[in-house]
N, C-alpha and C positions, 0 to 999 in steps of 0.2 A: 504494500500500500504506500502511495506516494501522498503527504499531505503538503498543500503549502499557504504559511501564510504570506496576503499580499497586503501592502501596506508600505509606506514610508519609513518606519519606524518611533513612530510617536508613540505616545502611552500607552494609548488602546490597543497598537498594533503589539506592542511589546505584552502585555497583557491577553490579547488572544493567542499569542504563542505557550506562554506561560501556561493559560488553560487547556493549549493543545495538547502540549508534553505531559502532562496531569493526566488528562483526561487516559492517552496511551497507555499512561506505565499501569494505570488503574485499572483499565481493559486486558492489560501485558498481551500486546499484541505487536507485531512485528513491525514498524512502520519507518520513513525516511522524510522528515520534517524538514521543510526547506523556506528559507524566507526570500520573497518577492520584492525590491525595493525599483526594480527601475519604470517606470510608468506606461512606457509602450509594450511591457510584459504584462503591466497589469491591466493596459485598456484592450490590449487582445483575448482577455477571458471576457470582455463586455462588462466588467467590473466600474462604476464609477466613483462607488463609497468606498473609501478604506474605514477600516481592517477588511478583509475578507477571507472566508477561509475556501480551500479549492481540496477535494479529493478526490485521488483518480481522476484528475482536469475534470471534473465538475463541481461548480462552485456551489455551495453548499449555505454559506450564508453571507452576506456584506453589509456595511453600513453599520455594524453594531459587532460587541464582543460579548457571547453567549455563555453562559457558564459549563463546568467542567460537564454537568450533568447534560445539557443539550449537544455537545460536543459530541458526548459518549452516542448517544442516539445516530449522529451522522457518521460513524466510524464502524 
């Protein structure tokens, strides 16, 4: 499983990673977390909110940072 957050790196973005990695090890699932910062990476998923999270190149949620538990749901 590929996950990635995309985002600039601001708070929230730094924060939906933090709940990504949480979420994973909580699930102990196998996965390769990769962070998104440059923005014609990020407007080619159609993405225009950051943070957004993307698994297996389908984006899953944007505009907002979800907690560990809705996370789990999308992995």
């Amino acid at each position: 499983m590929v996950i990635k957050v995309l985002g600039s790196g601001c708070a929230n973005c730094k924060r939906l990673e933090k709940n990504t990695r949480k979420a994973v090890k909580e699930l102990g699932i196998r996965a390769t977390i990769e962070k998104v910062s440059d923005y014609r990476d990020i407007l080619a998923y159609g993405v225009m909110k950051t943070p957004a999270l993307v698994v297996d190149e389908q984006v899953k949620i944007m505009g907002r940072v979800p907690s560990v538990e809705e996370i789990k749901m999308y992995l």
